[in-house]
C-alpha positions as CSV (number, residue, x, y, z in Angstrom):
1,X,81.7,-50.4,51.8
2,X,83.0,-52.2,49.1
3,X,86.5,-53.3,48.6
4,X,88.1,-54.4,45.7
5,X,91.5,-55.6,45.2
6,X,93.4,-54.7,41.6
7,X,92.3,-56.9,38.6
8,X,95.6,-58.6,37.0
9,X,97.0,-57.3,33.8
10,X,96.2,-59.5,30.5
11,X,98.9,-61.5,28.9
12,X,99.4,-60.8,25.0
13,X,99.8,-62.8,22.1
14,X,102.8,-61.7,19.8
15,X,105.9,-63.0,17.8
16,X,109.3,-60.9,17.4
17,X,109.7,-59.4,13.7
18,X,113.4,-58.9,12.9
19,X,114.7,-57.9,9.7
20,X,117.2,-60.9,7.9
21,X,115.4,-63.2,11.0
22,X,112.2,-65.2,10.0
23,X,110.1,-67.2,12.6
24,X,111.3,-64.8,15.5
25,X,109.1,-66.3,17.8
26,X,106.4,-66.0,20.4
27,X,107.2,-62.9,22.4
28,X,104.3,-62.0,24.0
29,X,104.5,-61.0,27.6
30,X,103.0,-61.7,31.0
31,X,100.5,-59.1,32.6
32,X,101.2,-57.7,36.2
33,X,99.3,-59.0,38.8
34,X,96.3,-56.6,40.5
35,X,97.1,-54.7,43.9
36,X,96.3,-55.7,47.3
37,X,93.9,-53.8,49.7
38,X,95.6,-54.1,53.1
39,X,94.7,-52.1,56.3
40,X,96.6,-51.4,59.1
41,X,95.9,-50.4,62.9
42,X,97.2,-46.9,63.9
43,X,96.8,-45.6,67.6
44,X,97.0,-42.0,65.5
45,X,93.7,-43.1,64.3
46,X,90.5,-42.4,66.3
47,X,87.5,-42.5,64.3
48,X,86.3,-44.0,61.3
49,X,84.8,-40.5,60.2
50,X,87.2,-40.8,57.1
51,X,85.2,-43.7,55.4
52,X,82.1,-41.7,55.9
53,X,81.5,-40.5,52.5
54,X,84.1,-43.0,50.6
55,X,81.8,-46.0,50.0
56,X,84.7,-48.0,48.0
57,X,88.6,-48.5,48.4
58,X,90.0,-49.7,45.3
59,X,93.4,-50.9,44.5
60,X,95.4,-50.5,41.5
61,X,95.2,-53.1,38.4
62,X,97.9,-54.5,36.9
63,X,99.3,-53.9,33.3
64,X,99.0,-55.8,30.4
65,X,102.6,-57.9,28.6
66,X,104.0,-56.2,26.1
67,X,106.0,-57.4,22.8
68,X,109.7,-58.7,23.4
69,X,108.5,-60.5,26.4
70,X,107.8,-57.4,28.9
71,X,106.2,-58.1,31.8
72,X,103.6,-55.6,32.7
73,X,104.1,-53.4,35.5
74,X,101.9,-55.0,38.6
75,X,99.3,-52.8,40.6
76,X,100.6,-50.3,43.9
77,X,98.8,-52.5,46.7
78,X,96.2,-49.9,48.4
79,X,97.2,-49.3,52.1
80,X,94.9,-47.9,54.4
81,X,95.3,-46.9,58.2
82,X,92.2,-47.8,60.8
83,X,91.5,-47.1,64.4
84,X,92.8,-50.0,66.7
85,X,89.9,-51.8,67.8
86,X,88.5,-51.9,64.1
87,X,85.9,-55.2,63.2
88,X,86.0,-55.5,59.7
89,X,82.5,-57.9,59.0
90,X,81.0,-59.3,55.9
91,X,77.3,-58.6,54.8
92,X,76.6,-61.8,56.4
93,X,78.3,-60.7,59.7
94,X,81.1,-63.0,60.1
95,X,84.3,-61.1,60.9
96,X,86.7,-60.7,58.5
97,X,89.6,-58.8,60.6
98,X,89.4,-57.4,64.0
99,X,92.6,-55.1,64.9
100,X,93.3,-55.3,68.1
101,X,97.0,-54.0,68.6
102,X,99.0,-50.9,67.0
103,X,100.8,-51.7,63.7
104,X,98.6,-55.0,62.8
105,X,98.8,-55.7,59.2
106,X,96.1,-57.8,57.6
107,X,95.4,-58.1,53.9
108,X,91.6,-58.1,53.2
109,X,91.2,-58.4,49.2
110,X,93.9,-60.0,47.1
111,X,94.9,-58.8,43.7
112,X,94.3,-60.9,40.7
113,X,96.7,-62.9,39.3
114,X,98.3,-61.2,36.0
115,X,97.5,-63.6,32.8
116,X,100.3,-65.2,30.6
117,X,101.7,-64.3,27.8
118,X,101.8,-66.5,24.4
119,X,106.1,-66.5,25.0
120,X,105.0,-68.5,28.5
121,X,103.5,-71.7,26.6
122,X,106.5,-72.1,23.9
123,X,107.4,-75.9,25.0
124,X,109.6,-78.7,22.6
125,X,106.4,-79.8,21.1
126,X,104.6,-76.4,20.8
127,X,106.7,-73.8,19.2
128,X,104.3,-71.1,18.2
129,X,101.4,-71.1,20.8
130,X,98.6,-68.3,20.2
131,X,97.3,-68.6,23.6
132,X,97.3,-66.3,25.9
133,X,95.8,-65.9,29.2
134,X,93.5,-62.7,30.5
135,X,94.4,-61.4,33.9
136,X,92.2,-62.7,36.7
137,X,89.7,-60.3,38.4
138,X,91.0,-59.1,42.4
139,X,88.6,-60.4,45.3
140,X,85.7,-57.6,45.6
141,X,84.0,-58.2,48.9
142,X,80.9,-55.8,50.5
143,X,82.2,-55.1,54.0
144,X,81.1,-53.6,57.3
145,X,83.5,-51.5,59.3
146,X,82.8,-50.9,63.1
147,X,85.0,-49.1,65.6
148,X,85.0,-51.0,69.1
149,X,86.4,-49.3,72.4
150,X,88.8,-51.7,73.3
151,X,90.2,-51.0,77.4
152,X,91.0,-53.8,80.3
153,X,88.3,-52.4,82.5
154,X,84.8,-51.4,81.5
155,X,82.9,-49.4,84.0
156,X,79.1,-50.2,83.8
157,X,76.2,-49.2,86.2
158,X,72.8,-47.4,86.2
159,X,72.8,-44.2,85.4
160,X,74.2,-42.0,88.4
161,X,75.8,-45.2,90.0
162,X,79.6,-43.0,90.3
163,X,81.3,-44.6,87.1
164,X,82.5,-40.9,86.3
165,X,83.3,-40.1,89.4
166,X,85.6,-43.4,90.3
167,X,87.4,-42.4,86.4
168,X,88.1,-39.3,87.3
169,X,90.0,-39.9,90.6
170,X,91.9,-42.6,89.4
171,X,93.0,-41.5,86.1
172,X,93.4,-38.2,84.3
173,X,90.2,-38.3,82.4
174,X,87.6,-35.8,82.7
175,X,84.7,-36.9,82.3
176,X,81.5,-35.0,82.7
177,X,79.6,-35.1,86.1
178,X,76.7,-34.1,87.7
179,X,73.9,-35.2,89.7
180,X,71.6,-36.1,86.9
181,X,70.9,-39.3,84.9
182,X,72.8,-39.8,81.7
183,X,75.5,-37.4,82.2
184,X,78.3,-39.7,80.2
185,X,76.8,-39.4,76.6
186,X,79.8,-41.1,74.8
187,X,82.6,-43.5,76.2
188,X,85.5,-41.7,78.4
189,X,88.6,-44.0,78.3
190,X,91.5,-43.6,81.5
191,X,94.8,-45.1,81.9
192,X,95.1,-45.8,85.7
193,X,98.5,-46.6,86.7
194,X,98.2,-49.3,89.6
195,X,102.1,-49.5,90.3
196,X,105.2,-49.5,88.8
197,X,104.5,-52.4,87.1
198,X,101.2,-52.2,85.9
199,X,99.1,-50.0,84.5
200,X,95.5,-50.4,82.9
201,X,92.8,-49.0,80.3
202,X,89.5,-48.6,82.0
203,X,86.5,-47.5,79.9
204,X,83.3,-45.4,81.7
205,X,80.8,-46.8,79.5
206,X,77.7,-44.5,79.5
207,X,75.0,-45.8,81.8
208,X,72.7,-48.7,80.7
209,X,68.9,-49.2,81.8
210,X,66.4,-51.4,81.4
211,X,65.9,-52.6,77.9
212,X,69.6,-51.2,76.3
213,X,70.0,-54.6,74.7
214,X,67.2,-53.9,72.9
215,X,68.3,-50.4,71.7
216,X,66.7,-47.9,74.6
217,X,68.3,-45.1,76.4
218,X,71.9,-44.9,75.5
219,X,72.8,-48.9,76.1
220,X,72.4,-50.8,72.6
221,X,75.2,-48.5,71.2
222,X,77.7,-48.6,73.6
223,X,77.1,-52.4,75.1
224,X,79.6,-53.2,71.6
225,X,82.4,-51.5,73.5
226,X,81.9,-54.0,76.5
227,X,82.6,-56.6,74.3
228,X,86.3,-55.4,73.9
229,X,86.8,-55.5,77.9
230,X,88.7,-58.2,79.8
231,X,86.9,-57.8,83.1
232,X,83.9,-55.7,84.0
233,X,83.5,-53.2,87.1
234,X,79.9,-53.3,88.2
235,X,79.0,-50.0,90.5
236,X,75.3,-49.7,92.0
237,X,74.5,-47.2,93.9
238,X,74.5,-47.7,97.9
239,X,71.5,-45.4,98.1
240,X,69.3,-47.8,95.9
241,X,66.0,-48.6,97.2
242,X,66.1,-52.1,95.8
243,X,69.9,-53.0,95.6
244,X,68.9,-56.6,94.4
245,X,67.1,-55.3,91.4
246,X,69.6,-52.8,90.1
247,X,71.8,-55.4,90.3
248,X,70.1,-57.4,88.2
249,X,68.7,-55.3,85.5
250,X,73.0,-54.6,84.5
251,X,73.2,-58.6,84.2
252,X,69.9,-59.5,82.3
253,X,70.6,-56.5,79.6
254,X,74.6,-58.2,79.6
255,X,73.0,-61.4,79.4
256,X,70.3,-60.4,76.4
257,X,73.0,-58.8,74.0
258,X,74.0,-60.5,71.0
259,X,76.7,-62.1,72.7
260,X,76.3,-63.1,76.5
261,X,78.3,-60.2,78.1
262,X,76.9,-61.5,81.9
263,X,79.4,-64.2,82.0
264,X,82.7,-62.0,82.1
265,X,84.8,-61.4,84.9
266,X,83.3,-58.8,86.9
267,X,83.7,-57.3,90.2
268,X,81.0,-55.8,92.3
269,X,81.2,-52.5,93.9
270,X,78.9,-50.6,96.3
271,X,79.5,-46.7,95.6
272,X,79.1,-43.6,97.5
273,X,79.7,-45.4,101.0
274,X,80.9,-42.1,102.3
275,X,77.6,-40.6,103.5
276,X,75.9,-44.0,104.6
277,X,75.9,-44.9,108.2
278,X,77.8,-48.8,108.7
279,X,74.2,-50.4,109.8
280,X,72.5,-49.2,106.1
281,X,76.4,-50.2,104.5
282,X,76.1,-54.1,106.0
283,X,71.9,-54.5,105.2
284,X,72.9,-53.6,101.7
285,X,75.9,-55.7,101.1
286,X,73.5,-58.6,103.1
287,X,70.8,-57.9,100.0
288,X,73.4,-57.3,97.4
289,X,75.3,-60.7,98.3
290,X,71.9,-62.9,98.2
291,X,71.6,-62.5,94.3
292,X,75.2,-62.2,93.4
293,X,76.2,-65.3,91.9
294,X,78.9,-67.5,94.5
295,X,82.6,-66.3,93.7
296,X,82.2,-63.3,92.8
297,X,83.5,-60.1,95.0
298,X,81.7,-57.6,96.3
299,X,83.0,-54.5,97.8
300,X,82.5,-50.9,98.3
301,X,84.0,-47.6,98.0
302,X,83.9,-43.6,97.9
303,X,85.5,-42.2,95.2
304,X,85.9,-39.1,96.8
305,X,87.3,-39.7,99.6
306,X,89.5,-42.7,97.9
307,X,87.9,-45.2,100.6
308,X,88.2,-49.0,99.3
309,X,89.6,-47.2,95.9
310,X,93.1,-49.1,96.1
311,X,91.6,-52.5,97.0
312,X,89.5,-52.6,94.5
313,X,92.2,-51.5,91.9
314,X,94.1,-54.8,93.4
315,X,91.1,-56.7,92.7
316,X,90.6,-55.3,89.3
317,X,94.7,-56.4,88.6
318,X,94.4,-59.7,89.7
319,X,91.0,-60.4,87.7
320,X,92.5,-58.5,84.5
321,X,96.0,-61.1,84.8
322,X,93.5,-64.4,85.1
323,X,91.3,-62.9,82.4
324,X,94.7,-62.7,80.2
325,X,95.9,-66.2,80.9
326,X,92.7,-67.6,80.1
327,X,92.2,-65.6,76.8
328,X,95.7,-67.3,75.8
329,X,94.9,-70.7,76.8
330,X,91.3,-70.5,74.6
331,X,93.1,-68.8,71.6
332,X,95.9,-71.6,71.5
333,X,95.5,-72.6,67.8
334,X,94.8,-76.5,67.3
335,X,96.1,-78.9,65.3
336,X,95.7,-78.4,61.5
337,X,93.1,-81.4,60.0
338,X,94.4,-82.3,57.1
339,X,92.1,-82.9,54.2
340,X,91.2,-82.5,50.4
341,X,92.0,-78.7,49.5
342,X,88.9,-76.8,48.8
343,X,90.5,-75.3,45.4
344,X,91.2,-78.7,43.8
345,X,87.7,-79.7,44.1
346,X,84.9,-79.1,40.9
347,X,80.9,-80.2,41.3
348,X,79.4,-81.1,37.9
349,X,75.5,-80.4,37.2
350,X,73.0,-81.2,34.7
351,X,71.2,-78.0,33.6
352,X,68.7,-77.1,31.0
353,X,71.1,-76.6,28.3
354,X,73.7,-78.9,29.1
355,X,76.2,-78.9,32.1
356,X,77.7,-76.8,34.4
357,X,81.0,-76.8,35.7
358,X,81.7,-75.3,39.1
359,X,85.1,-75.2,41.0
360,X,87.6,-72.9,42.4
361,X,90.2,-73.8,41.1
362,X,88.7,-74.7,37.3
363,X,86.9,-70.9,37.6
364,X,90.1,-69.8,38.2
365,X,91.3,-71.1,34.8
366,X,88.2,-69.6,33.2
367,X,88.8,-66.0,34.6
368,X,91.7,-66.1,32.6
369,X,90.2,-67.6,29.5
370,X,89.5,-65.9,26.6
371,X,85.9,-67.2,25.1
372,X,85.3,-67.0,21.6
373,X,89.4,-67.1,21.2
374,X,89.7,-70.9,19.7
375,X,93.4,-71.1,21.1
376,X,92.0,-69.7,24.4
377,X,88.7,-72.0,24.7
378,X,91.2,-75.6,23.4
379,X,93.7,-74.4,26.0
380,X,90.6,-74.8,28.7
381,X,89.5,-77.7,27.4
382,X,93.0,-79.8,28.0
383,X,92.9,-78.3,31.4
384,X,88.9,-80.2,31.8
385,X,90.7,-83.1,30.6
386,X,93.3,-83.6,32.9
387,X,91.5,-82.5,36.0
388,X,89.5,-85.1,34.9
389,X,86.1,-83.2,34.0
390,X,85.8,-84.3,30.6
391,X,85.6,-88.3,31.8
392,X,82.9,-87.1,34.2
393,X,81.0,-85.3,31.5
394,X,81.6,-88.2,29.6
395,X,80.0,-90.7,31.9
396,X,77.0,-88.2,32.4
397,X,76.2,-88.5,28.8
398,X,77.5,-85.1,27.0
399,X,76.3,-85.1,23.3
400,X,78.3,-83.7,21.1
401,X,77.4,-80.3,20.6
402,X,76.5,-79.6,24.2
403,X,77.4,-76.4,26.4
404,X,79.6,-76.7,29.3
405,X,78.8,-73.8,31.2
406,X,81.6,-72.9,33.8
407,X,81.4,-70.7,36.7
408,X,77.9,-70.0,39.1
409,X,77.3,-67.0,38.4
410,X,78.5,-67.4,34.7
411,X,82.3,-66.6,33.8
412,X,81.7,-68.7,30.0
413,X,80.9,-71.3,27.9
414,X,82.4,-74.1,25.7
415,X,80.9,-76.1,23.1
416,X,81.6,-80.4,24.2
């Protein structure tokens, strides 16, 4: 999708006529500046099927100065509601916003700054200035959005292994559930309300098999979701014929997504107990505890019948409060380093036709310039001066005559 923030309004060039009142003046006024494109996270929101067929969000530009030093009327910023647990990503896939609570506010594309008038420039020295600045353009980026589940608790398993069944009796979700494999075609989310005190979002992610990471059966779709959760529920069926593999096959796929999923909290849980005798219950746990990693617990229950249901809820708490803590401690933001600002800096290169000049904060300048204007292109040229440019073109060996080129891709040119 592409999003682009409001362009800022040009700045004019004018000076006051008044009858019985010569040399008025510059009065030439200041452009408004572009919109903003901000989004904001609404829990009213649930999909992102609104943005299906809109492939650009636009904001509002800004108006141009007017005569008798009017400012021009600035752009309406653009404001636009998303799902909570919206990733906002770049082309190049690093993540521009990721909403993760209701009512988060992030601005994603700045509007441009409005130009300046002529009536901005009048100084003791310069009393009738024909400059006048052009409004800059508003940040335009090319973005991906994705909806993540986000929940405390994700439920993951084999196909068949009872994550439906455990949702459903301890929340009011209703998810689909029968006796055959891939019953859960899309994610079912359940509040479950340990206690007074707490209560929790656990997500029955649809059930993963061999090769999901890599896109088969249902898996590489809904492993994103997983990515949201804060401690992982891993149910394997106590009726499995090799308890050790099914185990495994969860944690390699978790392990072989784009980002190492095997190494979050996680809890263990033999399902179905209810129809096992105690000897089959105890070899299982014995096979199931030789390939589970030291630390982490194993238990089992019947959803059913509610047997091991509560512990395991009291398990899931106390894992979901350490995942928390340490989630704050990571996030803690580090001292600032304290450096050259990237905007004051400018690279100068020799090219085939002369030089080029490249900076954000000089490209800046020449957004706003007016080329072919020769108040415009000298006003530019002071500004290479005293950011000291010129004495680096200079010492480079600029002819007279020479381009400067400014901007990569191309914004203009000036003659040296």
């Amino acid at each position: 999708m592409t999003i682009k923030a409001g362009d800022g309004g040009d700045g004019i060039t004018s000076f006051r006529h008044e009858m019985f009142r010569a040399r008025g003046g510059p009065d030439g006024g200041d452009g408004g500046n572009g919109g903003d494109i901000i989004l904001r996270a609404s829990r009213n929101q649930n999909t992102l099927a609104a943005f299906r067929y809109k492939k650009r969000l636009i904001a509002e530009r800004g108006q141009p100065g007017g005569k008798a030093k009017k400012h021009g009327k600035s752009g309406a910023n653009l404001e636009v509601d998303v799902p909570v647990g919206t990733v906002i990503s770049s082309r190049s896939g690093r993540v521009l916003v990721d909403f993760t609570t209701d009512g988060q506010r992030e601005v994603l594309a700045r509007g441009g700054r409005g130009g300046f008038g002529n009536a901005h420039f009048v100084s003791s020295t310069r009393q009738a200035p024909r400059v006048a600045e052009k409004g800059e353009p508003g940040q335009e980026i090319e973005a991906r959005f994705e909806l993540k589940m986000i929940a405390d608790v994700g439920l993951v398993g084999l196909p068949n292994a009872g994550k439906s069944t455990l949702l459903s009796v301890i929340s009011n979700a209703k998810p689909e559930i029968a006796d055959y494999p891939f019953t859960t075609l899309v994610p079912n989310l359940g509040v479950v309300d340990i206690n007074q005190k707490n209560s929790l979002l656990f997500a029955d992610i649809p059930g993963l098999i061999e090769g999901a990471s890599q896109g088969k059966g249902l898996g590489d779709e809904f492993l994103r979701h997983v990515e949201r959760t804060s401690v992982l529920v891993h149910l394997i069926d106590v009726y499995s014929e090799d308890i050790a593999r099914d185990y495994q096959t969860i944690i390699d796929e978790l392990a072989a997504y784009e980002i190492d999923l095997s190494q979050r909290p996680q809890i263990i849980a033999l399902t179905k107990i209810d129809g096992v005798d105690k000897r089959r219950l105890q070899s299982q746990l014995k096979a199931l505890k030789k390939v589970v990693p030291k630390g982490l617990v194993v238990t089992a229950i019947s959803s059913p019948k509610r047997e091991g249901v509560d512990e395991l809820l009291r398990l899931v708490v106390k894992k979901v409060t350490e995942a928390k803590l340490t989630a704050k401690k990571k996030t803690k933001k580090e001292l600032p380093v304290i450096g050259l600002k990237e905007e004051d800096t400018w690279q100068v290169k020799k090219i085939e036709k002369g030089f080029l000049v490249t900076g954000r904060k000089i490209e800046r300048f020449a957004h706003r310039t007016h080329f072919g204007d020769y108040h415009g292109e000298q006003r530019l040229m002071d500004i290479l001066r005293k950011e000291g440019i010129v004495k680096e073109l200079e010492r480079r060996g600029i002819e007279p005559g020479q381009k400067v080129t400014i901007g990569n891709p191309v914004i203009g040119e000036l003659e040296y």
